[in-house]
N, C-alpha and C positions, 0 to 999 in steps of 0.2 A: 239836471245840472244847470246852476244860474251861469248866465255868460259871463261874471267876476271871476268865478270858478274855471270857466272852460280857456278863457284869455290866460288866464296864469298859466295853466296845461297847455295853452298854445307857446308862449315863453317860454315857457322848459323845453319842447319838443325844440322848438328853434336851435336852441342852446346844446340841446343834444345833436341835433345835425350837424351843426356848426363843427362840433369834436371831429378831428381828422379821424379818418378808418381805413378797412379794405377795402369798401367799397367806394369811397369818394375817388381813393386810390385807384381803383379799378374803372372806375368811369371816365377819369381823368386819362389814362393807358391807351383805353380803348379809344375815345376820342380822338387822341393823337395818332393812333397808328392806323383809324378806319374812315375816322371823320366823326362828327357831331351827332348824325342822323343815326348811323346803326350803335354809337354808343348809349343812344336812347333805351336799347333791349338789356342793355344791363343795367340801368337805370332799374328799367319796369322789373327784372328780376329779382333784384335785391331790394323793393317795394314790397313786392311779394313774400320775401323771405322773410320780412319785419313783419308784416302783416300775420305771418305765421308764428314767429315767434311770439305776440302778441298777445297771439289767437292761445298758443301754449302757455305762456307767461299765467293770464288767466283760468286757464282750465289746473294750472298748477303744476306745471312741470317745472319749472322754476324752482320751484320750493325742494322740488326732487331734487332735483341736480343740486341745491344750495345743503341739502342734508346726509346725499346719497356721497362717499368717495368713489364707488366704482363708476357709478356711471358717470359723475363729473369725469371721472380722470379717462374713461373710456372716450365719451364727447368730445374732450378738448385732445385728445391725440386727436380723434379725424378729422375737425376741424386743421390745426395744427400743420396736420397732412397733406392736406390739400392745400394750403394757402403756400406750404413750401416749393408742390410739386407746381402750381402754379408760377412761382417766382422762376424755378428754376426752367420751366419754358420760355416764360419773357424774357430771363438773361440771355439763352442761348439765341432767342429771336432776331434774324438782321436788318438793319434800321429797314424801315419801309420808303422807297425809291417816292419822291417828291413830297415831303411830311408836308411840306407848306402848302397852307390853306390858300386856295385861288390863283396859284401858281398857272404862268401860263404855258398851255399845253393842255391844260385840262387836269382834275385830280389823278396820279397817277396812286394813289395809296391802294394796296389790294382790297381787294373783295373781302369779307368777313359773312358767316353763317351767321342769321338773327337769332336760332335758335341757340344756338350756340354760345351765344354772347350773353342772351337771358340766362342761360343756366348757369354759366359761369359766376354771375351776379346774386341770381337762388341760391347757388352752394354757399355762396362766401357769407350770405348773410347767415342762413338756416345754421351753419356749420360751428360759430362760433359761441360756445354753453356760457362764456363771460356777459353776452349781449344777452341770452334768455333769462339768466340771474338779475342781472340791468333791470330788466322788464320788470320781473316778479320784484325788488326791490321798488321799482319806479312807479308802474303803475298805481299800487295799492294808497297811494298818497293821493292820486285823482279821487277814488271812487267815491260815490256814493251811495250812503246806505237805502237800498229799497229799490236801488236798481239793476234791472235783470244784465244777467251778462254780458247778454245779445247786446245790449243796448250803449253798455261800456265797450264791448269791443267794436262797434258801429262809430260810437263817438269820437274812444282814444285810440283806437287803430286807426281809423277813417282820418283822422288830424296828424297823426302822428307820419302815416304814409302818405299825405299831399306834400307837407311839409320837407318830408325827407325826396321826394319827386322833384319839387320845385331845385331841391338845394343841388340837387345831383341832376336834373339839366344844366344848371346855370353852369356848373363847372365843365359838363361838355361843351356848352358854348364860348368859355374864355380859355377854353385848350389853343383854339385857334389863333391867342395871344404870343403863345411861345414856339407855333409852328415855326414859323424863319426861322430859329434858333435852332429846330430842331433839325430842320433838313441838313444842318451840317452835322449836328449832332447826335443823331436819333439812334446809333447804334449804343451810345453812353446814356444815355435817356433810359432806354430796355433796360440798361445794364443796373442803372440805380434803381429802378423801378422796382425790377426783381430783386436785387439785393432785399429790399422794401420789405417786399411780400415773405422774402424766407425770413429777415430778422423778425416781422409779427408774427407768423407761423412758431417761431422757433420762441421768441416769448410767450406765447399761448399756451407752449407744449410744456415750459417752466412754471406756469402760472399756479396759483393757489386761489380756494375760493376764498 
């Protein structure tokens, strides 16, 4: 792959990060309700997710899902499902006692489980059949003829998940912009949040390929 080639695939991937999601969404969440630091593991989870879906995209699930109705239509209910049951925890969620960052006193924001927060991240990405379609549509436009898969998914995974890492710290870190705002507000904050997550969920579950 010449580096004319891989710079262009790096601009697309940009441009696809850039696109709001569940997951910017969900890092941006977390952020505010745990801090900066443990929002990092949802970060690294739905890096993962993409990285797999990639990984699939490639190996041709994609194409599956882009021909098959059942199993798209199976996929995107559990996706679907999850992004709602999700929303509708963070509505019911009550704001977190001191959101603002550096507040003194010290952070009073609860504790969050790292595993926890990773998986949440893994689900939302692995979960949604629209982003494996994405894939299988998107990548085939990078490749090049003569090269092994391994080497395609080394390159355009490998790019594709700094990329989308980079973008989805940066947004943990200017969560900490709207903390004051949130410490008054942070039970309205959940509440849009979640709305958020069930109206994508609930798009997803109308969706068509």
């Amino acid at each position: 792959m010449s580096l004319q080639h891989w710079l262009l695939y790096l601009l697309a991937a940009i441009g696809l990060s850039l696109t709001p999601g569940p997951n910017g969404l969900l890092v941006l969440t977390q952020a505010i309700r745990f801090g900066a630091r443990p929002a990092v593991y949802s970060a690294l989870g739905g890096v993962l997710g993409f990285l797999i879906l990639v990984g699939a995209s490639l190996a041709g699930l994609g194409a599956l899902l882009a021909t098959s109705e059942r199993a798209f239509w199976i996929a995107k209910l559990i996706g679907a499902a999850y992004l709602i049951i999700l929303g509708i925890q963070l509505w019911r969620a009550p704001a977190a006692p001191g959101m603002a960052v550096g507040m003194a006193g010290g952070d009073a924001r609860p504790a969050a489980r790292p595993l926890v927060l990773f998986r949440q991240g893994l689900l939302i990405a692995v979960s949604n059949p629209k982003a494996l379609i994405f894939f299988a549509a998107f990548l085939p436009q990078f490749m090049v003829p003569g090269m092994s898969l391994w080497m395609h998914f080394v390159i355009l995974g490998g790019t594709f998940a700094l990329v989308e890492l980079l973008y989805e710290l940066m947004v943990a870190l200017m969560a900490g912009r709207i903390a004051p705002w949130l410490s008054v507000h942070g039970r309205l904050f959940n509440r849009c949040a979640g709305s958020l997550f069930v109206i994508i969920g609930g798009l997803l579950a109308r969706s068509h390929r």
